[in-house]
C-alpha positions in Angstrom: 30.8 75.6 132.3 33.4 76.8 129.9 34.6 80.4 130.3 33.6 82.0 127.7 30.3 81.4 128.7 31.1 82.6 132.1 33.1 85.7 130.3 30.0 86.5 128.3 27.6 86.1 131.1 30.0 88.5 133.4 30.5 91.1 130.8 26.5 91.5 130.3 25.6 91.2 133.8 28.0 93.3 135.9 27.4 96.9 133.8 23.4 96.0 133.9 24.1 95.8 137.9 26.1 99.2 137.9 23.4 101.4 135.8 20.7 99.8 138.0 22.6 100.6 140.8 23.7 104.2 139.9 20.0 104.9 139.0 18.3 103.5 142.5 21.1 105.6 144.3 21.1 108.7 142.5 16.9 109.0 143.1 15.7 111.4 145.4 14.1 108.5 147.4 17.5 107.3 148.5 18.1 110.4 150.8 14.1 110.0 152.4 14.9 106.1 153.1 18.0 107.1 155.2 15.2 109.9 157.2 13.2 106.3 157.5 15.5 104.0 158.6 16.2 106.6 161.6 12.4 107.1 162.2 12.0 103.6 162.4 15.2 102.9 164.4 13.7 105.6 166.6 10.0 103.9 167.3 11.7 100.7 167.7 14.0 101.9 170.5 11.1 103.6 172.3 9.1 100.3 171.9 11.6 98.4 173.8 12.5 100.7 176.0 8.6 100.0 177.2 8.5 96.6 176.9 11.7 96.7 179.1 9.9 99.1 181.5 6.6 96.9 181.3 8.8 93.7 182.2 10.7 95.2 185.3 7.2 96.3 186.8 5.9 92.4 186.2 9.0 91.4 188.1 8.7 93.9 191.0 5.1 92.3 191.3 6.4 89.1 191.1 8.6 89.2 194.1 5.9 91.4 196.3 3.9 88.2 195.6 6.6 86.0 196.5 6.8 88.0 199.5 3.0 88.0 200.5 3.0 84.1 199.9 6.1 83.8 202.1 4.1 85.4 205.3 1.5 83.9 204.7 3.3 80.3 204.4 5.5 81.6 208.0 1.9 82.6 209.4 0.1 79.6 208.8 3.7 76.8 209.8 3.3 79.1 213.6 0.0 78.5 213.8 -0.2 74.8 213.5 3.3 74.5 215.2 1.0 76.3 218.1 -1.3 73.8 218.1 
């Protein structure tokens, strides 16, 4: 690619980019997405914050199990140790 085709290309493309970008900035909708965003970043901490709480109560009933299956193993090696 010669540059004067890159030139030409650059000198049509980069001001388009600016005006579109001044315009999507400069609407009123740019100052509600930022109110978004935070909204969203809000729900989405409070979701794993649950998920998080929900996962350390599976745990906790993991090891109680763990711990219920252990007697019960100890219980039942005695009793035929007792036989």
């Amino acid at each position: 690619m010669n540059t004067t085709l890159v030139a030409a290309i650059l000198s049509a493309a980069v001001p388009t980019l600016a005006i579109i970008l001044g315009i999507l900035l400069s609407r009123g909708d740019y100052h509600n997405l930022d109110a978004k965003f935070d909204a969203l970043d809000t729900k989405l901490d409070a979701k794993i914050d649950a998920v998080r709480a929900q996962q350390h109560a599976d745990m906790l009933r993991l090891y109680e199990l763990f711990g219920e299956h252990s007697q019960r193993l100890t219980r039942l090696e005695t009793q035929v140790q007792g036989r």
